[in-house]
C-alpha positions, 0 to 999 in steps of 0.5 A: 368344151371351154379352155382357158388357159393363162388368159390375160387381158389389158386395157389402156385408159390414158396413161394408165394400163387396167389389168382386168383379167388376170391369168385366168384358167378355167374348164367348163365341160359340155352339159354344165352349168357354171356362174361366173359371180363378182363385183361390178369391174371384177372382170366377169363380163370382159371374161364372158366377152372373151369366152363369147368371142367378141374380144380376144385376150391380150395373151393366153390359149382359149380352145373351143370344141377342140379349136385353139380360136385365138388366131383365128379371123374375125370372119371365122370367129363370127361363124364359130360364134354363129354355130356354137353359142347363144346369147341371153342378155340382160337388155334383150337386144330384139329389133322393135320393128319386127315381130317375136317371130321375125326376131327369132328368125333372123340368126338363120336368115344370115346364115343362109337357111331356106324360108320353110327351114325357117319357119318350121323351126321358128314355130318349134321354137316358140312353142318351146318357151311357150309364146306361140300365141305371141309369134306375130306381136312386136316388142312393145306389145310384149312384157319384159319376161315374154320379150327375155323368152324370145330372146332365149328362143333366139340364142337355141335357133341356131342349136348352140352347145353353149348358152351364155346368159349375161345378167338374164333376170337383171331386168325382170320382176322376180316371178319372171326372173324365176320363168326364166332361169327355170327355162335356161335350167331346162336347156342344160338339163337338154345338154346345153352347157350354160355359163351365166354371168351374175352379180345375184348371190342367191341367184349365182348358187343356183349353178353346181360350178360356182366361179368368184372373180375378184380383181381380175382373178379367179378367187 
């Protein structure tokens, strides 16, 4: 599913070059549930920036689903990403302009697919994390745990294998925080293997694969 392999990834600020992966190698299986944990500018996110495709390492191998990705072009890495990960972010990143619905929809508008298509699957998925009486309401009608659940509504429409959630509760009251963990739980226990970066010990052990970076280097 997920290889990493000798994955070093650096930084030039100024005169100084930042190290901050490290040699990295790491499995993560199809189905699992695995949380990266680490101090602030430990390397967690540009590890999750790297396993989501969005930056490449500055050395090392990284196969995807059996693809070696790392030379791959930005054009086929945007299709990669598109058809086989979601994001869950801390901030929600919804367009406040358009409704939960529209929202949702919105990754299957770029990538082509029919309007009925659509909205049949944008109404399933609404259903799925219970916000189907909140479909037609824009974000500022929404409350910070609604507006994460139609983020993760938004990270499945596209069906992904892997769900990667970057500080999902960061932003939440803790009942809310724990709707929304108890949702991406019920994903993986679907089959969606789901990578979730933390910096919450308590909520970090939740994982049965727990990973520790520290320096830039897996502890």
């Amino acid at each position: 599913m997920i290889q990493l392999e000798h994955i070093h990834r650096y930084f030039q600020v100024g005169e100084h070059t930042v190290h901050a992966l490290d040699d990295i190698n790491l499995t993560i299986n199809k189905g699992e549930y695995v949380s990266i944990m680490g101090p602030s500018g430990s390397g967690k996110s540009t590890l999750l920036n790297i396993i989501a495709l969005l930056d490449r390492p500055s050395s090392g191998r990284y196969v995807l689903n059996d693809l070696d990705v790392i030379k791959r072009s930005d054009d086929e890495l945007a299709q990669i990403r598109r058809e086989n990960i979601g994001f869950v972010f801390q901030f929600f990143h919804v367009i406040p302009r358009l409704t939960a619905a529209e929202n949702v929809e919105m990754p299957m508008i770029l990538a082509g697919i029919d309007s009925k298509e659509r909205k049949r699957r944008v109404e399933e998925a609404l259903v799925a994390v219970n916000l189907q009486d909140r479909m037609h309401h824009k974000p500022n009608q929404l409350s910070g745990g609604q507006l994460q659940r139609v983020a993760i509504a938004r990270a499945m429409i596209m069906r992904p294998e892997v769900v990667l959630a970057d500080e999902p509760t960061g932003n939440l009251d803790s009942k809310s925080g724990l709707e929304i963990m108890e949702l991406l739980e019920s994903l993986n226990k679907q089959g969606v293997t789901l990578v979730m970066i933390t910096h919450d010990q308590a909520l970090g052990n939740r994982a049965p694969h727990r990973i520790r970076i520290v320096d830039g280097q897996i502890a």
